[in-house]
N, C-alpha and C positions, 0 to 999 in steps of 0.2 A: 666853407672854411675861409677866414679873414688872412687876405696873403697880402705882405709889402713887398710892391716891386721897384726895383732901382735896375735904371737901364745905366752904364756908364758908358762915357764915350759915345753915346747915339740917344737918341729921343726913339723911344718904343711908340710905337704907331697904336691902336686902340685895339686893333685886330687881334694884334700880337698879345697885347697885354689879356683880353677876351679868351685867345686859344690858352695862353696858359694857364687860366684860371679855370677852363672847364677840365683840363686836365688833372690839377690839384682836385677839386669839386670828386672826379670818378673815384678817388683813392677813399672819400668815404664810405663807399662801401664796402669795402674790405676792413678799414680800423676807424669806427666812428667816435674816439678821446680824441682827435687829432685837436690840437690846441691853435695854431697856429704855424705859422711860417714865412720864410722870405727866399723872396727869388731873387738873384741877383744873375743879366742878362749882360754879358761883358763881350766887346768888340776889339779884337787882338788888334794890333798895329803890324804883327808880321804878314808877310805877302802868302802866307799858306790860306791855301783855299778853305780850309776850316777855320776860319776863325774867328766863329760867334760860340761863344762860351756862356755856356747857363750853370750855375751853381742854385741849387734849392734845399735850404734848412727847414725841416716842420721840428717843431715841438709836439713831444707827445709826454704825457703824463712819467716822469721821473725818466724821460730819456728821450734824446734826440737826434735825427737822422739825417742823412747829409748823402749829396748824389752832386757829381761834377760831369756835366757832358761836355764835347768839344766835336762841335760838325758844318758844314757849309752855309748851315742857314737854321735859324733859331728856332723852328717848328722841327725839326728832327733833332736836336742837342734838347730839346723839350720831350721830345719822344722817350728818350732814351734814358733822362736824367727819370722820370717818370716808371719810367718801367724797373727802373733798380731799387725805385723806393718804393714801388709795389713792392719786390723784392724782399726786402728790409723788412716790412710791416708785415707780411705773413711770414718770414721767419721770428719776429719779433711777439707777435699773435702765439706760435707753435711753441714758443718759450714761454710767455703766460700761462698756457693750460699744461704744461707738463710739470707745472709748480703744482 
């Protein structure tokens, strides 16, 4: 799956940008129309220990899904953003076939 990422506020290290991508990559086997998407990796200025912010939009065929995590370090706010657009895509699958 073809992802643009924007880090704001930090330079995303290669690793980072690697982990995210193999994450994105696992969701096609659950819904393989996924069009496309963007990750945006955002670095809060408040002193709260969470505060690396991942937002991930995919495009999928006449609709699109959106996941905002907020946690200590970007490979968990990855985790998680991830797991609710699992989420999303078999709920959104379960809607398909009930048509």
């Amino acid at each position: 799956m073809k992802l643009q990422m924007h880090s704001i506020r930090f330079d995303a290290d290669q690793k980072l940008i690697d982990f995210i991508q193999k994450k994105a990559d696992k969701l096609d086997r659950f819904f393989d129309r996924i069009i496309d998407g963007e990750v945006f990796m955002r670095l809060d200025r408040d002193n709260n220990m969470e505060n690396k912010i991942i937002e991930v939009k995919l495009n999928i065929p006449r609709n699109q899904l959106f996941a905002k995590e907020r946690s200590k370090t970007f490979e968990a706010a990855a985790d998680l953003a991830f797991d609710a657009l699992k989420k999303q895509i078999l709920k959104h699958k379960e809607k398909i076939m009930s048509h």
